[in-house]
C-alpha positions as CSV (number, residue, x, y, z in Angstrom):
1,X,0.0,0.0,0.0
2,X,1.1,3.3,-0.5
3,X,2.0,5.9,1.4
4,X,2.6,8.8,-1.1
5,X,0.1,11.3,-1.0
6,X,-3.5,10.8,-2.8
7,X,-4.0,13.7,-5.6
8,X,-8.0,14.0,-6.3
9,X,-9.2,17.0,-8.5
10,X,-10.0,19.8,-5.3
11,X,-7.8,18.2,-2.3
12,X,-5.1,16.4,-1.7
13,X,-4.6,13.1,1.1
14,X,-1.2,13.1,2.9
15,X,-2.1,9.2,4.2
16,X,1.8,8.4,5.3
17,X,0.6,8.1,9.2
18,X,-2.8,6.1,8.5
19,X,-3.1,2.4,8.5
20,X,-6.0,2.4,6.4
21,X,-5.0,4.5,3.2
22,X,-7.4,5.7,0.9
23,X,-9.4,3.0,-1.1
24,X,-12.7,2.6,-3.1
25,X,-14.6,1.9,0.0
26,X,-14.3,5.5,1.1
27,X,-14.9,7.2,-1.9
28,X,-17.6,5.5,-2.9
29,X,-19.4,6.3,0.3
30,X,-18.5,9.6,0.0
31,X,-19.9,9.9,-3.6
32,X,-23.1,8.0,-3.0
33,X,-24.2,9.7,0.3
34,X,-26.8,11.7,-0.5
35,X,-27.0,15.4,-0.1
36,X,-30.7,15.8,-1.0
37,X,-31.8,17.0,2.0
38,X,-29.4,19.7,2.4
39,X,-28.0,18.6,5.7
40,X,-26.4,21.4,7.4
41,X,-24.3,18.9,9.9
42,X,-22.6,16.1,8.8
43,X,-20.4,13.4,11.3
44,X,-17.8,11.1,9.7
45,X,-17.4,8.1,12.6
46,X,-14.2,6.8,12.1
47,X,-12.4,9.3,9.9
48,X,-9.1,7.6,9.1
49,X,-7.9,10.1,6.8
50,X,-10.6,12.3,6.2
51,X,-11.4,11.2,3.2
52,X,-14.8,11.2,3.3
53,X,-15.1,14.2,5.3
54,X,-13.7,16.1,2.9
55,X,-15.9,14.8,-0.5
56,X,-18.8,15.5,2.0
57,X,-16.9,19.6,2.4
58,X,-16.4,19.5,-1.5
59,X,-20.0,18.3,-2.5
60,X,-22.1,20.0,-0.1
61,X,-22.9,23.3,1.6
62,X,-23.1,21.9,5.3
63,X,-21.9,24.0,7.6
64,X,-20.4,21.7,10.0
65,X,-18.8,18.3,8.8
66,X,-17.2,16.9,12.4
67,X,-15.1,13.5,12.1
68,X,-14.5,10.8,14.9
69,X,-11.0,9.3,14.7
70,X,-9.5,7.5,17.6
71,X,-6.3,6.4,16.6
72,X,-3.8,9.0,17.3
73,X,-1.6,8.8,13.8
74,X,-4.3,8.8,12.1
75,X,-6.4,11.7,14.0
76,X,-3.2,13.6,13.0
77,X,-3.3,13.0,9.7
78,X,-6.7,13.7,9.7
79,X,-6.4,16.8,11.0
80,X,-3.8,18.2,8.6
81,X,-5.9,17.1,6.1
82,X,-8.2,19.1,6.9
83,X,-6.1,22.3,7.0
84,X,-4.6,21.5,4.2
85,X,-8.2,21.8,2.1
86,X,-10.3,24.6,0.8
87,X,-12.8,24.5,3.4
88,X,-10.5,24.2,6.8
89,X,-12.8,26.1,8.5
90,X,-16.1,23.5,7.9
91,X,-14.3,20.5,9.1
92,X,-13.0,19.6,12.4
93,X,-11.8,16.4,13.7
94,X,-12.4,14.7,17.6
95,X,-10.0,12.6,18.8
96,X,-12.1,9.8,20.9
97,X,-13.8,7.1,21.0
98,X,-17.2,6.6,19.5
99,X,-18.7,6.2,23.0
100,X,-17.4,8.9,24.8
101,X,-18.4,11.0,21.9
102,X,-22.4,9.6,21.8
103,X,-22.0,10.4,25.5
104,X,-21.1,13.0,25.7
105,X,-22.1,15.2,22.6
106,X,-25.3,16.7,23.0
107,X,-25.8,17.9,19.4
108,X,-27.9,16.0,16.4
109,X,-26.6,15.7,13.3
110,X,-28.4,15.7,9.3
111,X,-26.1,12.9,7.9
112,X,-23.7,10.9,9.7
113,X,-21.3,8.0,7.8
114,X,-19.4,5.6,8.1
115,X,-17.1,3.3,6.5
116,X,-16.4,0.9,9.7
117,X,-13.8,-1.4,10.3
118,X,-15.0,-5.0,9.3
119,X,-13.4,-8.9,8.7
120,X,-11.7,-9.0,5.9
121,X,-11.2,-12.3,4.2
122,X,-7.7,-12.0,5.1
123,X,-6.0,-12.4,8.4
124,X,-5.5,-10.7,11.2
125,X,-1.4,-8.9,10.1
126,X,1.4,-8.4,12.6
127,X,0.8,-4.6,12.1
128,X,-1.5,-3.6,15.2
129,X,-3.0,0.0,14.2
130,X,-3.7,-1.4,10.3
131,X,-5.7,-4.5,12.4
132,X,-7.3,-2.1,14.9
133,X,-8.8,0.4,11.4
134,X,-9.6,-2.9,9.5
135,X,-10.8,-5.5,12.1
136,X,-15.0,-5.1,13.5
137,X,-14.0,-5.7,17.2
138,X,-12.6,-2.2,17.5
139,X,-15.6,-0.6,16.4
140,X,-18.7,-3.6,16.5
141,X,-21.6,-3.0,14.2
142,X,-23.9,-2.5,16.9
143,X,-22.3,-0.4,19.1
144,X,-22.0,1.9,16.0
145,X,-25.6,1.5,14.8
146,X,-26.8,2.8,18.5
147,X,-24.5,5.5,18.8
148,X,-25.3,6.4,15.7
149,X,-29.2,6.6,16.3
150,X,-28.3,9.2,19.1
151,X,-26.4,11.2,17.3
152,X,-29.1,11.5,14.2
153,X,-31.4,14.3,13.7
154,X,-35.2,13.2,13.4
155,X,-34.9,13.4,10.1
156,X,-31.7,12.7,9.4
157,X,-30.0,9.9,7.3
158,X,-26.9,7.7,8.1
159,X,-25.0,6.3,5.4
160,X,-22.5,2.8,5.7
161,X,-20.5,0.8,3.7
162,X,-20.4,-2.8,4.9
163,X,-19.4,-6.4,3.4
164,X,-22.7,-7.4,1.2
165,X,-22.8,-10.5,3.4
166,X,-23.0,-8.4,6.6
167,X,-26.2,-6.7,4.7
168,X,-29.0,-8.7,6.3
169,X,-27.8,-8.6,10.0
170,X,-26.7,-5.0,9.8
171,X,-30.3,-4.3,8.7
172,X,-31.9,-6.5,11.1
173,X,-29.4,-5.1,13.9
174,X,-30.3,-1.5,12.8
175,X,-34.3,-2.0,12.7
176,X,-34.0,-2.6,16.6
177,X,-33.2,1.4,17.0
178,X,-35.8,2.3,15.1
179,X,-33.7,2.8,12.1
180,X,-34.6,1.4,8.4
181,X,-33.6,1.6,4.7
182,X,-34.7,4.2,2.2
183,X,-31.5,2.9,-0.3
184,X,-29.6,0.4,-1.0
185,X,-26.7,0.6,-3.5
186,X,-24.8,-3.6,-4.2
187,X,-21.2,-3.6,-5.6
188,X,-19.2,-6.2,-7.5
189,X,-15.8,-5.1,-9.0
190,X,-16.4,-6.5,-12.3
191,X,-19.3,-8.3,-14.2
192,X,-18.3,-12.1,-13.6
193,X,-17.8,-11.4,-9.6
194,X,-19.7,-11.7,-6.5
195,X,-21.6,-8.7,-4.8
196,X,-18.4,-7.5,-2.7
197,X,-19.8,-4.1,-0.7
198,X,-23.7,-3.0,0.4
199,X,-24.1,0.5,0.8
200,X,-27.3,1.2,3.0
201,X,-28.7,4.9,3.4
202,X,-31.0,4.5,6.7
203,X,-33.3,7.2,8.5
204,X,-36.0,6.6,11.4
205,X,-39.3,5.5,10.7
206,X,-41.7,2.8,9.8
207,X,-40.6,-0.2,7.8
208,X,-43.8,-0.7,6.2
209,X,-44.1,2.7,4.7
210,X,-40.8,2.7,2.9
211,X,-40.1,1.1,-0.3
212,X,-36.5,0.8,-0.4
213,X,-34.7,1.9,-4.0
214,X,-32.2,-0.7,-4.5
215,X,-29.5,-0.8,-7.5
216,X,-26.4,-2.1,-8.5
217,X,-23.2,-0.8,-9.5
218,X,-20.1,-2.6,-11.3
219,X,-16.5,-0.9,-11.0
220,X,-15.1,-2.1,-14.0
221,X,-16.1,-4.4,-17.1
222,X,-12.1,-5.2,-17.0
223,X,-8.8,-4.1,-15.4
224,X,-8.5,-1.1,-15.6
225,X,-11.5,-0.5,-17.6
226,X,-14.3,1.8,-15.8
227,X,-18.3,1.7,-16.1
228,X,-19.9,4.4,-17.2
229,X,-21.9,4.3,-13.8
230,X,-18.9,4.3,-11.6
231,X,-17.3,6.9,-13.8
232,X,-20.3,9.3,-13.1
233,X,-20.1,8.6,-9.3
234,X,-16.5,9.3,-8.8
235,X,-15.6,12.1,-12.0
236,X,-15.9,14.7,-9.6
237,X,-13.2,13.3,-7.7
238,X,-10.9,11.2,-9.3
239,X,-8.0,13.1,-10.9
240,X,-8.5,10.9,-14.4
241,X,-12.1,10.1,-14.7
């Protein structure tokens, strides 16, 4: 993996200190989230390097985008990141935990993501911080679906990007706090593979009135080789889309 910083078209990720450097997970949670509502607060639980954060500070007007990052490297990184950018003074990182922050944080917030830590198919590495962004015991998806559901507005939506065979007990797990989903977005890297990633757009309310919109979205047809419906998610980012 690379540590050399990560041009896109209107910032730039120094990603040196982070174990978890910038990958398609994070940007396409930060290109799908949606906006439509015009959220004028906007938390990024576990921020790595700010990634998200700062597609969130680039595609919207909100007027505060506040990330969660616990690890201390990386809630440096994060940090200068965010100085770094255009819009410095929108974003501003926390350096805690996810619990101390629900406790202790009394404001609501439009739109809150999160591109959690989660079981990879590989194994656990000898490198302790990369294990501690990528593994689900640092950050279980429960624990993040409650906290979550007291930090959201009343009409507020909260956007993840899971493994698409977490999909049904995330859901399940997240219909206990009252929360349910208006979208659904499946990906699979290329044509021939298996679903790979579920991103789920959730707000409160009653399962039987919603129909959830559900779609699919394919990265590539071959190495290398973009869809047309990836390239119209990311373009605004990507330096060569």
């Amino acid at each position: 993996m690379s540590n050399k910083p990560f041009k896109f078209k209107e910032f730039t990720i120094n990603q040196d200190q982070c174990a978890m450097k910038v990958g398609t997970d994070g940007v396409l949670l930060g290109a799908w989230a949606s906006i439509e509502n015009i959220p004028f607060s906007v938390l990024d639980i576990g921020a790595g390097t700010g990634i998200i954060s700062l597609m969130l500070a680039q595609r919207s007007y909100a007027e505060v985008i506040d990330a969660l990052e616990i690890d201390d490297l990386a809630y440096e990184q994060c940090v200068d990141n965010f100085e770094q950018s255009p819009w410095g003074d929108r974003l501003f990182c926390y350096h805690a935990s996810l619990e101390e922050f629900a406790d202790e944080i009394e404001d609501k917030y439009d739109l809150i993501l999160s591109n959690p830590p989660f079981y990879s198919e590989d194994y656990k590495s000898e490198n302790e911080q990369r294990d501690l962004a990528r593994f689900s015991d640092a950050m279980p998806f429960e624990h993040l679906i409650e906290s979550a559901s007291k930090l959201l507005s009343e009409n507020g939506e909260f956007c993840v990007i899971i493994p698409f065979k977490e999909e049904e007990q995330f859901t399940a797990l997240a219909s206990n706090y009252n929360l349910y989903p208006n979208k659904i977005l499946n990906v699979k890297g290329n044509p021939n593979s298996d679903f790979k990633r579920s991103l789920l757009n959730f707000s409160f309310g009653n399962d039987n009135a919603k129909t959830v919109e559900k779609s699919v979205l394919t990265i590539e047809t071959q190495r290398h080789q973009y869809t047309e419906d990836y390239i119209n998610l990311t373009k605004d980012f990507y330096l060569k889309m």
